[in-house]
C-alpha positions in Angstrom: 15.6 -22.8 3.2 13.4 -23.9 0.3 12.6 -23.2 -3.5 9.9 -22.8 -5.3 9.9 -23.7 -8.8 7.7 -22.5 -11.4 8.4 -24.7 -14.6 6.8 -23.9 -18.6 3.9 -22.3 -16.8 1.2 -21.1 -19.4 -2.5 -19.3 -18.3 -4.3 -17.6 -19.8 -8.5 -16.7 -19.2 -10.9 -17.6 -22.4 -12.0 -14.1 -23.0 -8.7 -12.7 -23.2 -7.2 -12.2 -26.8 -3.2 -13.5 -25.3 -1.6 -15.3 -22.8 -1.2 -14.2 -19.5 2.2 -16.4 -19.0 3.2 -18.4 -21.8 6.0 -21.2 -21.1 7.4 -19.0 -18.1 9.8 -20.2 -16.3 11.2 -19.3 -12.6 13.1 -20.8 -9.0 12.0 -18.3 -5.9 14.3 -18.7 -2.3 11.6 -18.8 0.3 13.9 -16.7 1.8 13.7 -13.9 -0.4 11.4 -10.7 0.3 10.0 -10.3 -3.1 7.9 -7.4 -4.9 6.0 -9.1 -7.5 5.5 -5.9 -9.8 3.6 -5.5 -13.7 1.0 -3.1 -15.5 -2.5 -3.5 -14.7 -4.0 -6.4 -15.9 -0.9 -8.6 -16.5 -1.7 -11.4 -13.5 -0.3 -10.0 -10.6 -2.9 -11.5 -8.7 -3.9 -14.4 -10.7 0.2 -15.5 -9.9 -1.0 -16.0 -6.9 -3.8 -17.6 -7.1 -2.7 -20.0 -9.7 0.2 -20.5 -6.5 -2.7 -21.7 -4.8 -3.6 -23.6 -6.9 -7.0 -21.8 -7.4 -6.9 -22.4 -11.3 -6.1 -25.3 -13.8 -2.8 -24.5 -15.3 -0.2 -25.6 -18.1 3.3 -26.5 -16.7 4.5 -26.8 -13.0 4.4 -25.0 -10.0 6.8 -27.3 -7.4 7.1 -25.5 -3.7 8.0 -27.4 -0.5 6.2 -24.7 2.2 2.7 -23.9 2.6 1.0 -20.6 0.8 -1.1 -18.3 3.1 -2.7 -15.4 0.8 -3.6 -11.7 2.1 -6.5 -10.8 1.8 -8.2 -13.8 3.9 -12.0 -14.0 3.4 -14.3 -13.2 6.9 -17.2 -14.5 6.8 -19.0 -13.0 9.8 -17.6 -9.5 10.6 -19.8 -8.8 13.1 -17.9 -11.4 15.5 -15.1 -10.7 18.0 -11.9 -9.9 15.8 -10.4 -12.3 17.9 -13.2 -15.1 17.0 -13.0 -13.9 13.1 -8.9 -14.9 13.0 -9.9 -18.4 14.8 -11.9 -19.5 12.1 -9.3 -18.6 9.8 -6.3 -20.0 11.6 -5.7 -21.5 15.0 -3.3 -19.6 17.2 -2.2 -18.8 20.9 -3.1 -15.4 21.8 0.2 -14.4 23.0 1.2 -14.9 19.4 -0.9 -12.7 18.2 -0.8 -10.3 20.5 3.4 -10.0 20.1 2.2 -9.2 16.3 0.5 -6.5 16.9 3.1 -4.8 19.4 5.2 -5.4 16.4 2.7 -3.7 14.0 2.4 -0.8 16.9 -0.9 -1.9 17.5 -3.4 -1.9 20.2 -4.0 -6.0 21.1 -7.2 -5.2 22.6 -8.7 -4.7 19.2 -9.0 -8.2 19.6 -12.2 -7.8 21.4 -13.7 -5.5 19.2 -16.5 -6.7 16.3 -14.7 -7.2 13.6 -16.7 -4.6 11.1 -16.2 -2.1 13.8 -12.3 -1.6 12.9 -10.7 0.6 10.7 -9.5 -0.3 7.2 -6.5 0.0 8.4 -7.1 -1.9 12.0 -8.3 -4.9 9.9 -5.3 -5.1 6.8 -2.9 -5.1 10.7 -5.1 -8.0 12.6 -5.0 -9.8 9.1 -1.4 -9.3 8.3 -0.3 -10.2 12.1 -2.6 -13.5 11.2 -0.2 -14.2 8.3 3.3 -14.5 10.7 2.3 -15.7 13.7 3.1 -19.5 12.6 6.5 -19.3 10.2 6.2 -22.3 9.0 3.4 -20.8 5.8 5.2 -19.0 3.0 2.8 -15.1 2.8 1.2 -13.9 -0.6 0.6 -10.1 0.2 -1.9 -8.9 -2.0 -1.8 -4.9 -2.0 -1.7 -4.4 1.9 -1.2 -0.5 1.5 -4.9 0.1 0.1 -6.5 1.0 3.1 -3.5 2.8 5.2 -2.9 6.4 5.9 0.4 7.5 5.7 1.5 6.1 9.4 -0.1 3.0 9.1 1.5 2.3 6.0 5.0 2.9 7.5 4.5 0.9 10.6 3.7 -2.0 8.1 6.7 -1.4 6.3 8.8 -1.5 9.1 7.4 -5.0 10.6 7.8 -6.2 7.5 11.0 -5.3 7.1 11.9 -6.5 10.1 10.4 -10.0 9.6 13.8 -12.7 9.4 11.3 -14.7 6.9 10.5 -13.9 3.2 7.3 -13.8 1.4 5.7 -12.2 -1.8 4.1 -9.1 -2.3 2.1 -7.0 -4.7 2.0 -3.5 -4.1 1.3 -0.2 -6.4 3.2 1.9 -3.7 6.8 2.3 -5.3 8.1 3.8 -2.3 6.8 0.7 0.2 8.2 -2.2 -2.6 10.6 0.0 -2.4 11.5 -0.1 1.6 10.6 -4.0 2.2 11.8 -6.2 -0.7 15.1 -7.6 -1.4 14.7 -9.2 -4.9 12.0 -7.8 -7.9 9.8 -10.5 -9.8 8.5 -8.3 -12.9 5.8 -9.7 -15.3 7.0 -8.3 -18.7 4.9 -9.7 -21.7 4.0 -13.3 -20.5 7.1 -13.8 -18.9 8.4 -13.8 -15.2 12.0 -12.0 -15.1 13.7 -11.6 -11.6 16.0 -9.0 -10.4 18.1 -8.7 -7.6 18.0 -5.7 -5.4 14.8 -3.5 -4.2 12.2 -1.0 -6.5 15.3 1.5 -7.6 18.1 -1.1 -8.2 14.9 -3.1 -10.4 14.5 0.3 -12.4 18.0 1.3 -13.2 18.8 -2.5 -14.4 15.4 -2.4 -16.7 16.3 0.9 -17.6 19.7 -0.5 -19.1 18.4 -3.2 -19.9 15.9 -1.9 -22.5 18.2 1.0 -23.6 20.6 -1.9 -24.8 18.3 -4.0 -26.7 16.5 -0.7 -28.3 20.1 0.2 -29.7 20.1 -3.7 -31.3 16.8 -3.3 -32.5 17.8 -0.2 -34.4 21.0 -1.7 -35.7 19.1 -4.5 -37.1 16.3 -2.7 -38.9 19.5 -0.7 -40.6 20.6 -3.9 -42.0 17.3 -5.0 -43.0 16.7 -1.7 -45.0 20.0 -2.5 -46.6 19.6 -6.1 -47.9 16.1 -4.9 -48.9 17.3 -2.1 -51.2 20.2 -5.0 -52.3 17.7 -7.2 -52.6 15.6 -4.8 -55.2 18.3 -3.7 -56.9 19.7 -7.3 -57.9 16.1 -8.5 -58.8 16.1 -5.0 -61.3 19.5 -6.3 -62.8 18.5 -9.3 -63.8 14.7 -8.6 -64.8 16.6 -5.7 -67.1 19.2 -8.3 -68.5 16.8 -10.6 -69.5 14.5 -7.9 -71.4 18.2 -6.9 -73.3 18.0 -10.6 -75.2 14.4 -8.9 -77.4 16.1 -5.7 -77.4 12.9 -2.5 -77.4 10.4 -2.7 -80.1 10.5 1.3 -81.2 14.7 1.1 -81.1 16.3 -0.8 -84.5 19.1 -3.5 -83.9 18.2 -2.7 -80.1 18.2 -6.7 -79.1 21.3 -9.0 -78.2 23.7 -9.4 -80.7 25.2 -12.4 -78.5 24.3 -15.4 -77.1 20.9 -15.1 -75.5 21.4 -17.9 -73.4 24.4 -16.5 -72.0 22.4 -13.5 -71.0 19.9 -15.4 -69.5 21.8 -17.6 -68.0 23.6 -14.6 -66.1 20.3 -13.0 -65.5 19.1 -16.2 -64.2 22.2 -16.6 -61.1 22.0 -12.9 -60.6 18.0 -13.0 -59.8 19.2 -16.7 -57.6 21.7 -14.4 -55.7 18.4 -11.8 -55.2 16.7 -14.5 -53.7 19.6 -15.5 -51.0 19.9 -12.4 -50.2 16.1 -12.1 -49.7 16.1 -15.1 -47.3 18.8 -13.7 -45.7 16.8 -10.5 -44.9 14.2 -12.9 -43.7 16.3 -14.9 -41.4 17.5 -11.6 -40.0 14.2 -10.1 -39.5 12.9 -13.0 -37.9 16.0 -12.4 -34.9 14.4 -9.0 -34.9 10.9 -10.1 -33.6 12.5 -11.6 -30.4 15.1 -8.6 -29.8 12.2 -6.4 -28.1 11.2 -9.4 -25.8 10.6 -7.6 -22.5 10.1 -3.9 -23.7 6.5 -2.9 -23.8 5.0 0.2 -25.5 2.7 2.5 -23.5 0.1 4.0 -25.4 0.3 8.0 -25.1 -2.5 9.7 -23.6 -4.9 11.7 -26.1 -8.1 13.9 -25.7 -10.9 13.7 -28.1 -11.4 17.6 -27.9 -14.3 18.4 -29.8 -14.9 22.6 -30.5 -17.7 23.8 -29.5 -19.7 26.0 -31.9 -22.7 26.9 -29.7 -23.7 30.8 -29.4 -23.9 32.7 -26.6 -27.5 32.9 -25.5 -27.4 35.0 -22.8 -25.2 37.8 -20.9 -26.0 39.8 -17.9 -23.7 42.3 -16.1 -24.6 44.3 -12.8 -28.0 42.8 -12.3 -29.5 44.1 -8.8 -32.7 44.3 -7.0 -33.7 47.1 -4.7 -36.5 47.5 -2.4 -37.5 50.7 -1.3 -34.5 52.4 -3.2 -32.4 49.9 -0.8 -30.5 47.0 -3.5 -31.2 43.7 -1.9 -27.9 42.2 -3.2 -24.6 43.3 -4.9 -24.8 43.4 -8.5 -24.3 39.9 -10.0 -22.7 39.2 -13.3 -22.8 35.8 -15.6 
């Protein structure tokens, strides 16, 4: 059993406004079975790449095992299939073969061109190619896109069935679902792991987010009252001050007393204002990290535009005859 450790890891590409990961931070058992999970476009894939070390990053990524990635790259599919997954990896061919018994599948596609197998043939001899030597650690990169329904249960039972963990992404709900043990989500530049498969991952983010959106409300309550506190104090003391010249059209309207008294009191009142200001501040600042991990999802709108265009034409039971005899039923539009 071995870790791998991702430590203050920050990416990001240069013509992307944010960070894809920004200082995240996360310990994987090798032994896990791990759905790596996140909206489109939040570095699903480029995780494992940067595993690979396939870009230049900021932080560390410390692992003890070897990566093999899903997808691999042929370079010539018109070879032997058998010939394609030599160049790729060296193997013995009862290994193989014993894969793809597991996988329910033919070995003797082995001996067929590459290009001439199905998408779903090729994801099997590829996947089979990722566990017939234990000691690599498998990135699965969407292995369901090419799979019909049966093929895409066979996969999730060898998988399933394999002693040994790995990482993959999938779209599927239902096959993260069936094969994975622990849930790595990408949630606004951050990695946050959850124990348990797709369902046990949504009922815990589910809570999760309910909780901090109840906080979130509770603190913008307080911030609307120590705004409105705020106001009020600075009015109190902005009035008090105006009472020492008393109002021009009013006689004998100005203070009778000690002006500097008034201001004076005017003065601590309006210091009070600000503390209470910089309070509001403080608390609003705790505000911007209490909504962390929960992202909005922009709702779904039509442009509709009305139409204003006239009807140009209209026909109803247009027919041609020959001979008295009508060529076609009568036709309507």
């Amino acid at each position: 059993m071995s870790k791998i450790e991702i430590k203050n890891l920050t990416f990001g590409f240069d013509t992307m406004a944010s960070l894809l990961f920004d200082q995240a931070n996360l310990v994987i058992d090798t032994q896990w079975k791990l759905g790596l999970i996140g909206r489109n476009g939040r570095g699903k894939t480029t995780l494992l790449q940067l595993m690979l070390g396939e870009y230049a990053y900021s932080g560390t990524i410390k692992h003890q095992v070897e990566f093999t990635y899903f997808p691999q790259k042929i370079t010539d599919k018109a070879q032997l299939t058998y010939e394609c997954l030599q160049e790729l990896s060296m193997f013995a061919l009862w290994e193989m073969e014993r894969e793809l018994n597991l996988l329910q599948t033919d070995p003797e596609i082995l001996w067929r061109p590459f290009d001439s197998l199905s998408g779903g043939e090729q994801t099997k001899v590829l996947l089979a190619l990722l566990f017939v030597d234990d000691q690599y650690f498998p990135l699965i990169d969407e292995p369901t896109n090419h799979l019909d329904m049966t093929a895409r249960q066979q996969v999730a039972d060898y998988l399933k069935a394999k002693k040994s963990g790995f990482i993959v992404v999938s779209h599927d709900r239902g096959f993260v679902d069936e094969v994975v043990d622990h849930v790595l989500s990408i949630e606004k530049s951050q990695l946050v792991l959850y124990q348990g498969n797709f369902t046990t991952y949504e009922e815990q983010k589910e809570k999760r987010d309910r909780y901090e959106q109840e906080q979130n409300q509770k603190l913008k309550k307080e911030i609307g009252r120590l705004q409105q506190s705020a106001a009020e104090k600075a009015e109190w003391s902005r009035g008090r001050e105006k009472d020492k010249q008393g109002k021009p059209t009013e006689k004998g309207s100005g203070a009778i007393y000690d002006t500097g008294a008034i201001g004076a009191r005017a003065a601590r009142t309006m210091k009070r204002s600000k503390a209470i200001v910089s309070r509001m501040e403080e608390k609003a600042e705790e505000k911007k990290g209490l909504l962390h991990d929960i992202e909005d999802v922009d709702s779904l709108t039509i442009n509709y535009q009305p139409s204003y265009h006239k009807q140009l034409l209209k026909v109803e039971k247009l027919q041609l005859s020959y001979k008295e005899q009508p060529l076609f039923s009568p036709y309507f539009f």
